[in-house]
N, C-alpha and C positions, 0 to 999 in steps of 0.2 A: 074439723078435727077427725072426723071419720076418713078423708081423705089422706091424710098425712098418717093416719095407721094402718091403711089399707099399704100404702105406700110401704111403712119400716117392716110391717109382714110379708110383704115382696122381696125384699132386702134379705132376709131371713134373719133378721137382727135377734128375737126372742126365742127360734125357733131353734138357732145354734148350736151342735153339741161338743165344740169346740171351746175352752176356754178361754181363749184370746183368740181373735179376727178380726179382719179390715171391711170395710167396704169404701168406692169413692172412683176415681179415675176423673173425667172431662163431663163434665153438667153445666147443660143450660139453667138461666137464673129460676130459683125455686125457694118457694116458703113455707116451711114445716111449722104445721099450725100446733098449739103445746101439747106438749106430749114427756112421758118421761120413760127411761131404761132401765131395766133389773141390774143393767150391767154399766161399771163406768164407761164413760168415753172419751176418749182425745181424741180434736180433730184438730187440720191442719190445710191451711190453703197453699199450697203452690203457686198459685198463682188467683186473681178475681179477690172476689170482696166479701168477707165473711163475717156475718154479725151473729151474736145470739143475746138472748134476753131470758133474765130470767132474777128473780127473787126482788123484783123495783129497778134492776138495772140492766141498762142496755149494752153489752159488750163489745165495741168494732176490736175484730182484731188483726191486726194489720202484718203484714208480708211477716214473714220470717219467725211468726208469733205463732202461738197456738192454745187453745183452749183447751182446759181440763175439765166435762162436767161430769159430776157423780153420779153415782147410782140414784134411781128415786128421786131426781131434783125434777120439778116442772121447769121446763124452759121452753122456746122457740127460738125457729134457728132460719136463717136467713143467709142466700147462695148469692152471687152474683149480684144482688142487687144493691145500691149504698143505701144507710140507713133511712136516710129522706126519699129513698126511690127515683132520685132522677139519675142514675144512670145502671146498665143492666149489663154485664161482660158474661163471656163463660167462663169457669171457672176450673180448675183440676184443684181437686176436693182427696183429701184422708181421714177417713176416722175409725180408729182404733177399739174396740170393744172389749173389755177385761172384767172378768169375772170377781166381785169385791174382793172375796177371801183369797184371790191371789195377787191382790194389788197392794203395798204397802202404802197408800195414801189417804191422808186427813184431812177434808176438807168440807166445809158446808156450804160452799157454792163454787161459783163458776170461777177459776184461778186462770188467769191469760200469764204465760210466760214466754220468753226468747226464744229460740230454735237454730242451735248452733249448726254450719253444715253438716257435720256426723249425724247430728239427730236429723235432720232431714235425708239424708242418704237413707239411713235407717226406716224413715217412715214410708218412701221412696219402696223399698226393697218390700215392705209389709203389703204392699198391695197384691204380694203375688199369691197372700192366704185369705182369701174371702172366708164367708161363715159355713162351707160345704168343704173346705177343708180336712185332709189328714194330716195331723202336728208329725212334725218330724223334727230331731233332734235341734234344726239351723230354728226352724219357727220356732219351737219350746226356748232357745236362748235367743232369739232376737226379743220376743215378745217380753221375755221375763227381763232383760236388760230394759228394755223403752219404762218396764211399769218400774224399775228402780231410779229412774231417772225422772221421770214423774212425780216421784215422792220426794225428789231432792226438788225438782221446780217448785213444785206447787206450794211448797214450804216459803216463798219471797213471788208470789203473784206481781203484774205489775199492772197500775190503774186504770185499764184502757176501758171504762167505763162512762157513761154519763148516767145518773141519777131518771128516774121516769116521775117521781114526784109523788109521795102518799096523800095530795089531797087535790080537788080538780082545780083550786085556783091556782096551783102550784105546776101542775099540765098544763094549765092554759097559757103558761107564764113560756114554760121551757119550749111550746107548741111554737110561740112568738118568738122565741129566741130561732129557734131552727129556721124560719121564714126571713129571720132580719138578721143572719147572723155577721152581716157586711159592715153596717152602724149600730147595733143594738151596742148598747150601754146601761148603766144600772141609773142614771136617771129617765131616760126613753121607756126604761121596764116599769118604773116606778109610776112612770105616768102614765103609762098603759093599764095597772092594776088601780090604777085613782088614790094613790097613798104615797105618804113621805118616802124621801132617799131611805132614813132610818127606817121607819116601820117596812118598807120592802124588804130592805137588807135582811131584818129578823125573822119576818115571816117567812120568804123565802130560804132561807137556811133552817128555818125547821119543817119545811113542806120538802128539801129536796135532798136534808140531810149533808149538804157541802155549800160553802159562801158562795155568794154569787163571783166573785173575780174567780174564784178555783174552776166552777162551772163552764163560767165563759171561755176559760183558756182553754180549756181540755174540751170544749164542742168546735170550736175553729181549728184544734191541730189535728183532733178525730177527723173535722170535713174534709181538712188538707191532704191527710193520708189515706182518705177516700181517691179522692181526685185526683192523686199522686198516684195509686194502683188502678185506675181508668185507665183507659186507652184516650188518648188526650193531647191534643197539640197545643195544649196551655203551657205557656213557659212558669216556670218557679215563682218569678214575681207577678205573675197575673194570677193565680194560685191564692199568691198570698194575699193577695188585694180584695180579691174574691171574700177569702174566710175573716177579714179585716183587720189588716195590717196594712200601717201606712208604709212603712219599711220593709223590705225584702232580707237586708241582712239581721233584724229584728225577727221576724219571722223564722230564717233558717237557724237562727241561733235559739230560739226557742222550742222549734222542732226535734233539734239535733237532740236538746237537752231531753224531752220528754220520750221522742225511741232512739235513742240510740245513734242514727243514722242521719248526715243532713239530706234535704229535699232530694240533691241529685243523686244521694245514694240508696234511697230507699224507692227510688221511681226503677233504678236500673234493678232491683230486686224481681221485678213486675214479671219479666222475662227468663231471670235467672234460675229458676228451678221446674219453667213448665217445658 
């Protein structure tokens, strides 16, 4: 922890006397151990793999998406690396720092929303005002448009979460899940914890706060669009077989549904903005 503050006081993140600024550009894979900011933040990947955690939940937030965190939230934040750690890219990184009283947004935790190209053009162009910055009229209206757009995101978050689990047998459960995510099943889980289909089903949904079918679909489209913003000579359907689908047009058709984009179009994302 002392490491990763030595770090955001190099940044000049608290030291700012600028009321909105950026920091980011091209970083190698890094993990900001928890920490929290006076000021909110929006960040934004370009390109690599960006996760943060924070209030029990793990956030991936995938191409073209971006994260809203507040003032004063404890989180940790995670660059380049996938959530599980097996794979590490570099990554071109944004994040946004906005002073509360000048931000019109309501939230109490981490809100992942879409990132149309205008708003990335936009967030794009913000790098050019780090926290040593003089505002000048273009940054006083880029900055103040982004935070009014923010408050219109942040208002419809979209789920790109998984649960971390409020008790250990419930950790221990999701630890198993992330290891076996290719066959794992809710009777496999079940007999992993030593207890009925039923008593799993229940206790896990109150250790993880979401059913187990909800959890499992959203941890294999989460691994998928991991592995989809890798640098990767895995085709779609080895992908899918991977995070466990036996079907490849089951898979895209489920992806599609959860961001937006099928497989092939959110891998070409990968490239498209760095």
């Amino acid at each position: 922890m002392r490491e990763t503050q030595r770090l955001l006081r190099d940044l000049g993140i608290e030291t700012s006397q600028a009321s909105s600024f950026t920091t980011g550009g091209f970083v190698e894979p890094i993990s900001y151990d928890w920490h929290e900011h006076k000021r909110h933040q929006l960040i934004y990947a370009f390109s690599g793999t960006l996760a943060v955690e924070g209030n029990g939940r793990r956030h991936l937030i995938p191409l073209r998406h971006a994260a809203f965190i507040p003032a004063n939230f404890a989180h940790r934040t995670t660059l380049g690396f996938s959530i599980a750690g097996r794979q590490s890219v570099r990554s071109k990184i944004v994040s946004v720092f906005m002073k509360p009283r000048a931000t019109p947004v309501r939230t109490d935790g981490i809100a992942v929303f879409g990132v149309t190209p205008l708003l990335a053009e936009m967030l794009g162009r913000a790098l050019e005002w780090g926290p040593d910055h003089q505002p000048t009229a273009l940054s006083k209206g880029l900055f103040g448009t982004l935070a009014l757009l923010c408050a219109e995101c942040v208002a419809a978050p979209i789920p790109f979460w998984l649960p971390q689990g409020n008790d250990p047998k419930t950790q221990d459960v999701l630890r198993w899940l992330d290891a076996h995510l290719q066959d794992a099943n809710e009777t496999k889980a079940a007999a992993e914890r030593g207890v009925s289909v039923r008593t799993f089903r229940r206790q896990f949904a109150a250790g993880a706060g979401m059913p187990w079918r909800e959890c499992i679909v959203r941890a294999r489209l989460l691994r998928a669009a991991e592995e989809l913003a890798a640098v990767s000579n895995k085709s779609v359907a080895e992908i899918a077989w991977h995070v466990g689908y036996a079907s490849a047009p089951a898979f895209a058709k489920a992806f599609q549904k959860f961001t937006g984009q099928t497989p092939g179009e959110y891998r070409r994302l990968r490239t498209a903005d760095a």
